[in-house]
MARSE-602760 format. One record per atom (N, C-alpha, C): residue in three letters; atom name; x, y, z. Coordinates in steps of 0.02 Angstrom, whole numbers, plus 50000, padded with zeros to 5 digits. Example, Ala and Ser with C-alpha at 12.3 -4.5 7.8 and 13.67 -1.06 7.14 Angstrom:
BEGIN
    aa   at      c1      c2      c3
   ALA    N   50660   49716   50390
   ALA   CA   50615   49775   50390
   ALA    C   50660   49835   50390
   SER    N   50642   49888   50354
   SER   CA   50684   49947   50357
   SER    C   50645   50002   50394
% end
This chain:
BEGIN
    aa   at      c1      c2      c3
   UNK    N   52608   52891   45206
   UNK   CA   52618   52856   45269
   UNK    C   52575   52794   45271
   UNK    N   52619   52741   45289
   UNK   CA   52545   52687   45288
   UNK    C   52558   52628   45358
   UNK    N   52553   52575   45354
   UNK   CA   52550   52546   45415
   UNK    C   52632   52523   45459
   UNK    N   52594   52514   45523
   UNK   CA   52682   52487   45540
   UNK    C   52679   52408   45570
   UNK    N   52733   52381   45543
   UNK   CA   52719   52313   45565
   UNK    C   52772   52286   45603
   UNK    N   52808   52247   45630
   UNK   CA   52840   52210   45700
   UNK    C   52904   52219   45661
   UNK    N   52913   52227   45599
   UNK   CA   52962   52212   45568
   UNK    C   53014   52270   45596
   UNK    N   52992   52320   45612
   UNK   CA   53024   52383   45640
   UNK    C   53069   52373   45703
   UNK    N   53057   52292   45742
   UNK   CA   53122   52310   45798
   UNK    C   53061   52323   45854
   UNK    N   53093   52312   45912
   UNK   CA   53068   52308   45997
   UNK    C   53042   52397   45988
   UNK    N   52986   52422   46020
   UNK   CA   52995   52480   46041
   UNK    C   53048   52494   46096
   UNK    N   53081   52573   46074
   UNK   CA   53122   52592   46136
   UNK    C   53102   52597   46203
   UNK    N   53120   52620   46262
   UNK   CA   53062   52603   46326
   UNK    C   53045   52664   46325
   UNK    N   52964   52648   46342
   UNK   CA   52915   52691   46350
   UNK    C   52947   52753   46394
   UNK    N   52990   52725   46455
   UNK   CA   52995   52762   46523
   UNK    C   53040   52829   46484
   UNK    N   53072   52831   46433
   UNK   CA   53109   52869   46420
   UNK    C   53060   52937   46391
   UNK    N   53005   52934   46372
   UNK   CA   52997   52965   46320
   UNK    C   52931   52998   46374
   UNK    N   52938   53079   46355
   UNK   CA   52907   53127   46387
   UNK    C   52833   53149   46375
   UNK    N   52804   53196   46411
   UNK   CA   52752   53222   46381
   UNK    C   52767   53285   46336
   UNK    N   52818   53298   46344
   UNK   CA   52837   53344   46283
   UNK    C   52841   53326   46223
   UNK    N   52874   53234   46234
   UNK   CA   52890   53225   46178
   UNK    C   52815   53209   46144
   UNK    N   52784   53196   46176
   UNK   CA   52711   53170   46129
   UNK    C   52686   53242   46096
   UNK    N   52684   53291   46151
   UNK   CA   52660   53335   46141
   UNK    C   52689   53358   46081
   UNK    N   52748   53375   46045
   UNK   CA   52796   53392   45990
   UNK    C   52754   53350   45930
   UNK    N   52742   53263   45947
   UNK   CA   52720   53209   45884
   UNK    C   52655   53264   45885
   UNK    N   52600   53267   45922
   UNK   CA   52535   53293   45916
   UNK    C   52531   53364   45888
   UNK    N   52597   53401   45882
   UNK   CA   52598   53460   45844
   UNK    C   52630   53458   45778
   UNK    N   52660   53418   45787
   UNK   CA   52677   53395   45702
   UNK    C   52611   53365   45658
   UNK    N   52573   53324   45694
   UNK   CA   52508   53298   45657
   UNK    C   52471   53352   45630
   UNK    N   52468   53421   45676
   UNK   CA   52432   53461   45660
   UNK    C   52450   53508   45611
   UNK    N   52503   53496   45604
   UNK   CA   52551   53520   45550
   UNK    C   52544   53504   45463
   UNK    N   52535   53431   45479
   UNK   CA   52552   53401   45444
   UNK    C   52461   53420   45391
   UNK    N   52418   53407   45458
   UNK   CA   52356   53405   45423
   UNK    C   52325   53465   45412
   UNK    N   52341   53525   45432
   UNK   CA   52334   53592   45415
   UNK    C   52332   53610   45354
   UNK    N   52391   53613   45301
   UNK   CA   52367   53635   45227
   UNK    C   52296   53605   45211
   UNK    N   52290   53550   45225
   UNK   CA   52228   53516   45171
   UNK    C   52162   53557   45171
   UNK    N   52169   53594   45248
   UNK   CA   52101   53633   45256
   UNK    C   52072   53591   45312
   UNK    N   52019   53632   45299
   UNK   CA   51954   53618   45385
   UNK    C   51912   53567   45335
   UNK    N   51855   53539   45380
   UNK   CA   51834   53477   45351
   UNK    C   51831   53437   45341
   UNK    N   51884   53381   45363
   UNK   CA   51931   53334   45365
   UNK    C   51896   53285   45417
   UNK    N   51898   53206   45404
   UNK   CA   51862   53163   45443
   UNK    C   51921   53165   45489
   UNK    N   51925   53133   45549
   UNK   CA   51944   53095   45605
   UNK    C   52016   53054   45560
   UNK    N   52073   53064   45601
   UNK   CA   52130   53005   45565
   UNK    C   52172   52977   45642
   UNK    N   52193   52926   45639
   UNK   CA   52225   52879   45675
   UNK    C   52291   52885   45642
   UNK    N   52355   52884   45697
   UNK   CA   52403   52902   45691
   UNK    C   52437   52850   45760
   UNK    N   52476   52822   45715
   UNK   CA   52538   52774   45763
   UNK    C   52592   52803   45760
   UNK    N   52626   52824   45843
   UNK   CA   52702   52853   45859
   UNK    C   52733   52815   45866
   UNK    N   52785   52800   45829
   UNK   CA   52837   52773   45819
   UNK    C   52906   52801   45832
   UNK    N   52968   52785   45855
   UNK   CA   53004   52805   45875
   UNK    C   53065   52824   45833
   UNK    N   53063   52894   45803
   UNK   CA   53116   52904   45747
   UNK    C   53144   52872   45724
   UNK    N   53186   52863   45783
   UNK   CA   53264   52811   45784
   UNK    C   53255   52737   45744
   UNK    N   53189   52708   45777
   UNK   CA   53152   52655   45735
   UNK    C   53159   52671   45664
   UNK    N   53116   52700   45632
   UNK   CA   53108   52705   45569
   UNK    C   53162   52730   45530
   UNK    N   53224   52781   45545
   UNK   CA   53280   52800   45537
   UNK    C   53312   52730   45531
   UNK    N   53302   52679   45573
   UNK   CA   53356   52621   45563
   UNK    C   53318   52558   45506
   UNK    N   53265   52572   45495
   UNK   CA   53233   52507   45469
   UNK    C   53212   52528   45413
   UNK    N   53170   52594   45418
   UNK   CA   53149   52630   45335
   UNK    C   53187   52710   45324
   UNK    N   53253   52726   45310
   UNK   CA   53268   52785   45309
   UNK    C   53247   52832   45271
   UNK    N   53213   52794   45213
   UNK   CA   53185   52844   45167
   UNK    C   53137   52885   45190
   UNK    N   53095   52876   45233
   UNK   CA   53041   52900   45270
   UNK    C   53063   52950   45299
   UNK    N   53142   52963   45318
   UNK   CA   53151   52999   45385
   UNK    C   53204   53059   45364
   UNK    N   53188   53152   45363
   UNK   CA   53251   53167   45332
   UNK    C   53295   53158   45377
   UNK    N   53339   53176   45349
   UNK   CA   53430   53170   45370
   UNK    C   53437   53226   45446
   UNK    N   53388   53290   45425
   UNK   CA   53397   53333   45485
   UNK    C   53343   53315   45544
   UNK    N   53332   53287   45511
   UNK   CA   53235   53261   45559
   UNK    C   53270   53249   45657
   UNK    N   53245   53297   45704
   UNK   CA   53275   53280   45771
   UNK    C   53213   53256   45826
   UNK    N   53156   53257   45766
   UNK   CA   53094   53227   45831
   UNK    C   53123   53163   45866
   UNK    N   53081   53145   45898
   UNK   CA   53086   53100   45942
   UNK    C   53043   53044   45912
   UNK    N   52990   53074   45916
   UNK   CA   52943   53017   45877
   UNK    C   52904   53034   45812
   UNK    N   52892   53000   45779
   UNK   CA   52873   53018   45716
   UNK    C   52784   52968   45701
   UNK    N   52751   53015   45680
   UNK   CA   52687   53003   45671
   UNK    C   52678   52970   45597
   UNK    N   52615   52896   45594
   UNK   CA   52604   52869   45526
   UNK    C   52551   52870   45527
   UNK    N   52504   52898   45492
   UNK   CA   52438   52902   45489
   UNK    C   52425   52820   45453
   UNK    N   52371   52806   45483
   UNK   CA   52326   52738   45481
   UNK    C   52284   52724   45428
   UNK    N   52241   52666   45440
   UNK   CA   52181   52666   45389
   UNK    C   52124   52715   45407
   UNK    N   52090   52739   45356
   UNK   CA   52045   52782   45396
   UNK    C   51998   52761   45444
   UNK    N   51963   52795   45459
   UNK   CA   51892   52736   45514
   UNK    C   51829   52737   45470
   UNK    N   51784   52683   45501
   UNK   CA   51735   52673   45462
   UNK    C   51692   52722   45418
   UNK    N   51687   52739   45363
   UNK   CA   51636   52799   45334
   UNK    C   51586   52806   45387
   UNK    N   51522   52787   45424
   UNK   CA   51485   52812   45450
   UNK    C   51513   52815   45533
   UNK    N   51547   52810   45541
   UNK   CA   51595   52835   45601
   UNK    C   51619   52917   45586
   UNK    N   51616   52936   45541
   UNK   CA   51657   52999   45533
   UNK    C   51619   53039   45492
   UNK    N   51583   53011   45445
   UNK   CA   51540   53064   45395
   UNK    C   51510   53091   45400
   UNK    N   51468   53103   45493
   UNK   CA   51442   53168   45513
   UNK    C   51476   53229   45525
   UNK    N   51531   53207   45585
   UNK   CA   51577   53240   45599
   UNK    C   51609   53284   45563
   UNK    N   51639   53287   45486
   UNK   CA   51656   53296   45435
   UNK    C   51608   53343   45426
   UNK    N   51557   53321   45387
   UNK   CA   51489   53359   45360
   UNK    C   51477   53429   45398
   UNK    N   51478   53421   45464
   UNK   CA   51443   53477   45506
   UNK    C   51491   53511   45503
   UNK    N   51559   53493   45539
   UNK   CA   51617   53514   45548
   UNK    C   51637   53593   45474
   UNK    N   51624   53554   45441
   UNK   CA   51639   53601   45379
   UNK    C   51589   53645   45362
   UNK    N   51538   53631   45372
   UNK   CA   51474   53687   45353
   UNK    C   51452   53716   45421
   UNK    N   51485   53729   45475
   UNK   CA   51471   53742   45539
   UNK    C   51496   53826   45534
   UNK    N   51511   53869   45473
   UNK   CA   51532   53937   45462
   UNK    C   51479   53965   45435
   UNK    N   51404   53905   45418
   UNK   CA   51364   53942   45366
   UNK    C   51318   53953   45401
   UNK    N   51272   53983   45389
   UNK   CA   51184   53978   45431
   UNK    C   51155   53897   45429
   UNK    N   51158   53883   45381
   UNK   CA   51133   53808   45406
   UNK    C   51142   53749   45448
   UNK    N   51095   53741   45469
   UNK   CA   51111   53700   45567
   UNK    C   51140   53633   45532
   UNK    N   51120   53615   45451
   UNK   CA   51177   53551   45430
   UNK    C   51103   53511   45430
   UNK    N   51118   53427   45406
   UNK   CA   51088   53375   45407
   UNK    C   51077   53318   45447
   UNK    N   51097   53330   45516
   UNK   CA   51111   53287   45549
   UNK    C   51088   53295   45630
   UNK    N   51059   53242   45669
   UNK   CA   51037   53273   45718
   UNK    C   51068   53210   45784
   UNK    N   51125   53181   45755
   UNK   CA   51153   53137   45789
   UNK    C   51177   53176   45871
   UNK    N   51170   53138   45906
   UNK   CA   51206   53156   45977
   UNK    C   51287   53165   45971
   UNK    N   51300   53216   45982
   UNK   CA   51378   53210   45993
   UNK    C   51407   53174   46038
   UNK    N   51364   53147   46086
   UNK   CA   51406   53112   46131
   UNK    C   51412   53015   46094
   UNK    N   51361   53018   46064
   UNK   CA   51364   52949   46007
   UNK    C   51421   52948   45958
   UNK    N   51427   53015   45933
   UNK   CA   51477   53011   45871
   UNK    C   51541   53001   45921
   UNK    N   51540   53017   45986
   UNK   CA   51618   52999   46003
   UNK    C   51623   52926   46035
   UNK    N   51561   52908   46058
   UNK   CA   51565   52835   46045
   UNK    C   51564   52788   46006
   UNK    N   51554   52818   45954
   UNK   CA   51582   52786   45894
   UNK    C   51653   52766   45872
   UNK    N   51680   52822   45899
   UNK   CA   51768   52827   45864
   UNK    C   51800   52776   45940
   UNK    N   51759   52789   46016
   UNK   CA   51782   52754   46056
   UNK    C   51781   52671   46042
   UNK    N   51735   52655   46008
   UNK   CA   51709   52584   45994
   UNK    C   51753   52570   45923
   UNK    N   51774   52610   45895
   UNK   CA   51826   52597   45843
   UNK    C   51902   52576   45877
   UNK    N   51919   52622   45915
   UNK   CA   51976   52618   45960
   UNK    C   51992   52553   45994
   UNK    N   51935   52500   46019
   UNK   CA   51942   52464   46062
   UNK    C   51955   52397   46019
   UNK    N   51936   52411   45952
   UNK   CA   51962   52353   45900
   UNK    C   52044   52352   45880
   UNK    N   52063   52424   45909
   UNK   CA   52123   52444   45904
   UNK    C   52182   52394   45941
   UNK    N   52234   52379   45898
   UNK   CA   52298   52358   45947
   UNK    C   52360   52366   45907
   UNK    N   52421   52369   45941
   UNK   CA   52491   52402   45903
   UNK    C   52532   52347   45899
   UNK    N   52579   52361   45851
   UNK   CA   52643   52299   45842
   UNK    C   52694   52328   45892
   UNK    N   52729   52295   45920
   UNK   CA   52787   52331   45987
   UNK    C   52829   52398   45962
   UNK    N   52849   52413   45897
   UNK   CA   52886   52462   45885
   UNK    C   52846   52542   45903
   UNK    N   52777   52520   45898
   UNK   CA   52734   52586   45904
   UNK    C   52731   52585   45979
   UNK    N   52778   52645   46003
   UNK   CA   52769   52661   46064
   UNK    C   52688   52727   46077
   UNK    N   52656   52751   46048
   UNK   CA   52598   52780   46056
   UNK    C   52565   52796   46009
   UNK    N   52504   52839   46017
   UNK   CA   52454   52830   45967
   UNK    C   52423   52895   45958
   UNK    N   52385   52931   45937
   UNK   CA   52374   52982   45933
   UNK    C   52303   52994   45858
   UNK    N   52249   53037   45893
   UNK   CA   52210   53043   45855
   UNK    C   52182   53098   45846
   UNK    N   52165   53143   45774
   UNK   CA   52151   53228   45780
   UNK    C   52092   53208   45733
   UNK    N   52035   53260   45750
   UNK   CA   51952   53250   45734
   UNK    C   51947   53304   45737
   UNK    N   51891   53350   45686
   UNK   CA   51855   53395   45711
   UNK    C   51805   53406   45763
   UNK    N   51809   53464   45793
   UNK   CA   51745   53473   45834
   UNK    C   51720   53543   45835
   UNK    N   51650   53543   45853
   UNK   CA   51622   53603   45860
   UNK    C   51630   53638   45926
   UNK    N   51655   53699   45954
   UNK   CA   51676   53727   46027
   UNK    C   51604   53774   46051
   UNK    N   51575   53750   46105
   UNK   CA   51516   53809   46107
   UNK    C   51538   53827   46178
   UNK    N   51514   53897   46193
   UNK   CA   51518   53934   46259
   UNK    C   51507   53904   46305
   UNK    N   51512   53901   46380
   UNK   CA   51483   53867   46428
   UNK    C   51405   53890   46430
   UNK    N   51398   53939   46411
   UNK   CA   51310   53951   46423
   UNK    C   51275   53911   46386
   UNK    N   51295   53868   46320
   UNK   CA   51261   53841   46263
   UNK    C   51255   53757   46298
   UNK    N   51296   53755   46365
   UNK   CA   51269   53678   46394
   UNK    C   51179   53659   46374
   UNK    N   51179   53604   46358
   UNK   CA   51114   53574   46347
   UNK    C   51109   53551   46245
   UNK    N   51154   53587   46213
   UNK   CA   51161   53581   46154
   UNK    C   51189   53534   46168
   UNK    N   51142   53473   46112
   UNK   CA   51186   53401   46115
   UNK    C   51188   53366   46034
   UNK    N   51142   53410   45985
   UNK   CA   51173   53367   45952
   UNK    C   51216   53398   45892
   UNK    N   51230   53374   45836
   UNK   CA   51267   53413   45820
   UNK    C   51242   53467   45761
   UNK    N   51197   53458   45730
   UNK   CA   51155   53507   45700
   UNK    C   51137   53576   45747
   UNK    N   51132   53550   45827
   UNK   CA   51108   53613   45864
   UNK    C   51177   53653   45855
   UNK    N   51234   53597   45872
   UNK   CA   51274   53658   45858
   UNK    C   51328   53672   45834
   UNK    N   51313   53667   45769
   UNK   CA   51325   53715   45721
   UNK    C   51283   53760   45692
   UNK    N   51219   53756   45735
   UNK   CA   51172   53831   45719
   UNK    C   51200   53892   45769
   UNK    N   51237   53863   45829
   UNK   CA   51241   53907   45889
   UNK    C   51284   53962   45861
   UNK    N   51247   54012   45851
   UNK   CA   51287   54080   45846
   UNK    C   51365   54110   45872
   UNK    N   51378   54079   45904
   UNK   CA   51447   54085   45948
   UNK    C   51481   54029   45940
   UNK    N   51477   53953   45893
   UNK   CA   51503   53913   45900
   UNK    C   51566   53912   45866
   UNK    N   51618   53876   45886
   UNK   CA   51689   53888   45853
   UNK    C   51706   53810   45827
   UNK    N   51718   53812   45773
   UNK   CA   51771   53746   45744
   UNK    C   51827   53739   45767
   UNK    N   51848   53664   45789
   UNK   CA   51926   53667   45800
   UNK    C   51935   53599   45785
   UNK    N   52004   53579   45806
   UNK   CA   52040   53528   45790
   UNK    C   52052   53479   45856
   UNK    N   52032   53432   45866
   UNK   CA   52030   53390   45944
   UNK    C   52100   53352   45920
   UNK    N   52170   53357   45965
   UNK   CA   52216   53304   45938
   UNK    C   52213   53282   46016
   UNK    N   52214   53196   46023
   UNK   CA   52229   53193   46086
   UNK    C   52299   53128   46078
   UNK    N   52324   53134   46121
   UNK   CA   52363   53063   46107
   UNK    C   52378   53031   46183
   UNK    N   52419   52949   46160
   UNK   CA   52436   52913   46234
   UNK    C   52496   52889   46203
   UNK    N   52537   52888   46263
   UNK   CA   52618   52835   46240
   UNK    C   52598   52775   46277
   UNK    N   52648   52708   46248
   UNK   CA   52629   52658   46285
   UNK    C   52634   52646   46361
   UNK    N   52664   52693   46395
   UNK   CA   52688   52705   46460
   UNK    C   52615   52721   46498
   UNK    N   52561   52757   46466
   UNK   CA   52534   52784   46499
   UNK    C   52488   52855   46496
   UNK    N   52541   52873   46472
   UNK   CA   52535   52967   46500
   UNK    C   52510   52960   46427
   UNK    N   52454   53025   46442
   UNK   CA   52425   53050   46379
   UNK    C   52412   53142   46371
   UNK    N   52372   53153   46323
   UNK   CA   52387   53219   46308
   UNK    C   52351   53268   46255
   UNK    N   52297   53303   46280
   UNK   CA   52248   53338   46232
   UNK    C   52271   53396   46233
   UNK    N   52278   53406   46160
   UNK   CA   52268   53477   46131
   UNK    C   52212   53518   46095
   UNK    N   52199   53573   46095
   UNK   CA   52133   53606   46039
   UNK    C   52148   53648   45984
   UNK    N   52142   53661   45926
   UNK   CA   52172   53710   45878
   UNK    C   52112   53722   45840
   UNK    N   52086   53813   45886
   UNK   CA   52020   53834   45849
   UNK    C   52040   53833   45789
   UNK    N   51983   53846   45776
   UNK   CA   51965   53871   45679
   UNK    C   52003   53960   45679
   UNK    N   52053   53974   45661
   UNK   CA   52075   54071   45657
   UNK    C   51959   54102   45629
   UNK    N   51966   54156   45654
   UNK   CA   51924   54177   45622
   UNK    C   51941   54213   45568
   UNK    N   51905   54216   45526
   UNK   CA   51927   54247   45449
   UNK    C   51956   54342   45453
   UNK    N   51921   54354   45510
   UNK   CA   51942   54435   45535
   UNK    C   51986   54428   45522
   UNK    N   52023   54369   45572
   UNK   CA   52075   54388   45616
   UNK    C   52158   54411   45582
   UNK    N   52221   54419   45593
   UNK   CA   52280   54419   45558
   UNK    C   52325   54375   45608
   UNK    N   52289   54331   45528
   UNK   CA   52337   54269   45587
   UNK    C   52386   54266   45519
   UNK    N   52446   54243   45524
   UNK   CA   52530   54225   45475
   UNK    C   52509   54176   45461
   UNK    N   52508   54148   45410
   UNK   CA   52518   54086   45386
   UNK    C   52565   54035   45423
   UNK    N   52542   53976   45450
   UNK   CA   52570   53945   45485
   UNK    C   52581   53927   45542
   UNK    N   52557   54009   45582
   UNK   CA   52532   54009   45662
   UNK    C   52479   53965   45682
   UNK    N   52503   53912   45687
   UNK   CA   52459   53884   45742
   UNK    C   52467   53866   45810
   UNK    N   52401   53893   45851
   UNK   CA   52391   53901   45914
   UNK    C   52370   53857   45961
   UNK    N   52428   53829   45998
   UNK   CA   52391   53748   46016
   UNK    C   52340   53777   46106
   UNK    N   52301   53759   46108
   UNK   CA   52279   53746   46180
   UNK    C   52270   53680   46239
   UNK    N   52267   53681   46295
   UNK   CA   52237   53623   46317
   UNK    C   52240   53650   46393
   UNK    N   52212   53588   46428
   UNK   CA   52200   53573   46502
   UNK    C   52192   53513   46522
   UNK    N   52190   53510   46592
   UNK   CA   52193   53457   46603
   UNK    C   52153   53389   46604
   UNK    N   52084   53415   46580
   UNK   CA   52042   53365   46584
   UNK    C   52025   53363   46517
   UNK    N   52053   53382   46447
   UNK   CA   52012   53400   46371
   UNK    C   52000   53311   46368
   UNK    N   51953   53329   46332
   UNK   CA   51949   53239   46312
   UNK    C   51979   53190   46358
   UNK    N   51941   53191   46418
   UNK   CA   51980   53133   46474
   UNK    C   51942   53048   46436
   UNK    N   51891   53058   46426
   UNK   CA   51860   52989   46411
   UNK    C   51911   52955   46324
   UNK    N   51901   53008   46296
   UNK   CA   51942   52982   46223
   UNK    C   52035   52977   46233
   UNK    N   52039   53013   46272
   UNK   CA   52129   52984   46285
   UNK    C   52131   52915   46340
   UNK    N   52085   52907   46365
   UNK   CA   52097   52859   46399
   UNK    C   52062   52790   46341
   UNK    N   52021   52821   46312
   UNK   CA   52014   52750   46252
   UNK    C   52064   52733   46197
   UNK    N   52113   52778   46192
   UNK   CA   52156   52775   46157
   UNK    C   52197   52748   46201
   UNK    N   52237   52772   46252
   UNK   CA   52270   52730   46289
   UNK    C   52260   52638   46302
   UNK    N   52199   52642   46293
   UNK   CA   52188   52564   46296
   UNK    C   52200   52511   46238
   UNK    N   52205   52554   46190
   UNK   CA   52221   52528   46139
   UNK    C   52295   52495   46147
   UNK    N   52329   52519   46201
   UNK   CA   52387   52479   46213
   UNK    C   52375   52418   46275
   UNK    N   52331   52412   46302
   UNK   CA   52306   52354   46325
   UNK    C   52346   52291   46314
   UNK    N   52368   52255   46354
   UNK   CA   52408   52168   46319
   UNK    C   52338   52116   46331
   UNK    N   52319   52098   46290
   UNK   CA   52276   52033   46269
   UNK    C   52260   51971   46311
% end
């Protein structure tokens, strides 16, 4: 998957296209990035509108393919934007609290301050971005950075996907880490969300559609 450029045609109108439908692109990403394993830096992903890429690059698109919108993963983001995140993220199953004693609320201003350099060619009707994160209990409030927690005994790995269409509307999902107990099928994955998950990072993504 690599970049998309103007060459693709007007985006279709925003007004058409649902929160389902994003929601469907944001479960395909997770789909998509699932085999590779846990561990995985932060990726940027432009929604594009099937029909688009069906008419301009068909090779890209199968023949049965009925999404709506179809996800292209980006350039990655800066190495020290993501190489904590990553690091902890993956060794957050072991006893060791990790190497790092960065604020989590920095590392997401980091990826926010990446975002704002962000802007789309018209065919990309939305945007969408999945990161690891560490999940701690409500009692573990006050843990801030990220070495604390991934020492926290109860802490859970998951998958942060959030996305925005150009219209507006946006949309967080969470996909713990299965625990190794557990009997989970290959392939079950369990999306969560609410209404406020990542309000500050979907709305920085949303801005990324900003007009100049």
């Amino acid at each position: 998957m690599g970049a998309v450029t103007d060459d693709s045609g007007p985006a279709s109108d925003p007004a058409t296209l649902s929160v389902d439908d994003l929601g469907a692109a944001l479960r395909d990403i997770v789909e998509f990035v699932d085999p590779a394993g846990w561990g995985q830096p932060p990726m940027l992903f432009a929604l594009v509108p099937t029909a688009i890429l069906a008419a301009s690059q068909p090779g890209l698109i199968a023949p049965d393919d009925d999404s709506v919108l179809s996800p292209i993963a980006q350039e990655p983001f800066p190495r020290d934007t993501t190489a904590d995140v990553a690091a902890v993220a993956s060794r957050a199953d072991e006893a060791t609290s990790g190497d790092t004693d960065r604020s989590k609320t920095d590392l997401t201003a980091d990826i926010e301050r990446a975002l704002a350099t962000t802007s789309w060619p018209a065919a990309v009707a939305g945007a969408a971005l999945i990161q690891e994160i560490v999940v701690l209990p409500p009692e573990a409030e006050g843990t801030d950075t990220l070495s604390g927690a991934a020492a926290h005994p109860e802490r859970r790995v998951a998958r942060l996907i959030v996305g925005a269409l150009r219209s507006g509307t946006t949309l967080g999902l969470l996909h713990l880490r299965p625990d190794p107990a557990a009997d989970v099928t290959d392939g079950d994955i369990e999306l969560l969300t609410r209404h406020d998950l990542a309000a500050d990072l979907r709305t920085a993504l949303a801005h990324t559609f900003d007009e100049s």
